[in-house]
C-alpha positions, -999 to +999 in steps of 0.1 A: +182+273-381+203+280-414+237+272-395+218+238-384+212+231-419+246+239-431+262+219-404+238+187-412+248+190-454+283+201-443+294+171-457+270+162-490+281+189-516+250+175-532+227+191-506+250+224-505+237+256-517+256+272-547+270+297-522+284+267-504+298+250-534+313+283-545+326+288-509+341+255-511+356+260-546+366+297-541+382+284-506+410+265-525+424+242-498+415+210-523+445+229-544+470+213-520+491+242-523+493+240-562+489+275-577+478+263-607+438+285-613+408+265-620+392+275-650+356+290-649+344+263-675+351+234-644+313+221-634+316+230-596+289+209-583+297+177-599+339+185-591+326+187-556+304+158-553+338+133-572+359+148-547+337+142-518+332+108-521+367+099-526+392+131-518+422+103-515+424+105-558+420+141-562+445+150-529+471+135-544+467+143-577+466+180-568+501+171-546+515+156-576+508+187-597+523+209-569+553+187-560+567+180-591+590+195-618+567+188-645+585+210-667+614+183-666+592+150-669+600+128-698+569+125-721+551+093-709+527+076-680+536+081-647+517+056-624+507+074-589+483+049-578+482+018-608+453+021-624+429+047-604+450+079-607+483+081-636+497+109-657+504+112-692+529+138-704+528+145-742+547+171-764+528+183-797+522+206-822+492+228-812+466+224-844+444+234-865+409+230-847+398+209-882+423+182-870+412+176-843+380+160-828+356+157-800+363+128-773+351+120-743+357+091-712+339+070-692+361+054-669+384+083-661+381+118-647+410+142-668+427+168-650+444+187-681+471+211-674+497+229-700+530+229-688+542+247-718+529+263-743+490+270-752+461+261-768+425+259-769+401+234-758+363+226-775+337+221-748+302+204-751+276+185-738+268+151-750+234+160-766+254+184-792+271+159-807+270+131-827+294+097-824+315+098-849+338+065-836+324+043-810+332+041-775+367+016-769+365+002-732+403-004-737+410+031-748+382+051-722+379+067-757+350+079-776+351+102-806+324+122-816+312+151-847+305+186-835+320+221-854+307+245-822+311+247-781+329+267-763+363+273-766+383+277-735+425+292-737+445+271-716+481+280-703+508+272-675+487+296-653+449+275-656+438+239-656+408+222-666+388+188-657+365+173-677+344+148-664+322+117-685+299+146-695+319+168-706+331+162-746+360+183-753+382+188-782+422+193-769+451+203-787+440+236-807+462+258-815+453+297-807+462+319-830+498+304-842+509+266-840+535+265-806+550+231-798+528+217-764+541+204-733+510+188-714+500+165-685+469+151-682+460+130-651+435+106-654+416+098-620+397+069-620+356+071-615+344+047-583+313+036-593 
């Protein structure tokens, strides 16, 4: 009976066990070859479930980040599919964690991926914090108050998506300030 069961939610990761989610995940085939790791902190249910419902976005995303010498990309937007999946590459100075702030989106799923360099990123949940500048529809940008969460080290060997839930606070410098190289791919939510 169980492999009838797991044949009928086969394809509804929101009826999968967490052993099939972390089957799925731990698999690695959605990678498309990029060797890039996921980092722990990526919700694996709800990563599932986006991709599931619309694996075109998220394939070639994951082909972009594998086929391309990102290390060589111009800082700017890079338009894969208009306005449902693009790229922003950005060069900074990693900072202080008191200069930065909170933010979360509404329209866009954010792949985020160091390309050089490192830094921290803040992670919370929406009930933690408080708005601190309201959503902007043109931006997909709300800013928000919060001095805790969980702070995850990103590199060139790990990547990180945040979804709408998922408030996080980029550009933090580790121990000492290093100059940045980032993309950040922006995937469009289907509603």
């Amino acid at each position: 009976m169980k492999n009838l069961t797991n044949s009928i939610n086969s394809g509804n990761p929101e009826k999968w066990t967490d052993d099939e989610i972390n089957n799925w995940f731990e698999n690695g085939q959605w990678l498309e070859g990029w060797t890039a790791k996921p980092d722990f902190s990526i919700n694996r249910r709800t990563f599932a479930v986006s991709y599931h419902k619309n694996p075109g976005p998220w394939k070639q995303a994951f082909s972009f980040m594998q086929q391309t010498d990102l290390k060589n990309l111009e800082p700017g937007k890079i338009e894969i599919d208009g306005k449902n999946l693009f790229v922003g590459i950005d060069e900074y100075q990693s900072k202080d964690k008191n200069q930065t702030k909170y933010e979360s989106h509404k329209k866009y799923i954010d792949i985020q991926y160091i390309i050089s360099g490192e830094e921290q990123i803040g992670l919370c949940k929406p009930d933690k914090a408080e708005t601190s500048e309201p959503y902007n529809a043109e931006k997909d940008l709300e800013f928000y108050n919060y001095d805790d969460g969980d702070y995850i080290k990103v590199t060139p060997a790990n990547f990180v998506i945040f979804f709408p839930d998922d408030l996080h606070q980029p550009c933090i410098k580790l121990n000492d300030s290093v100059w940045v190289k980032k993309a950040v791919i922006k995937i469009r939510i289907n509603s």
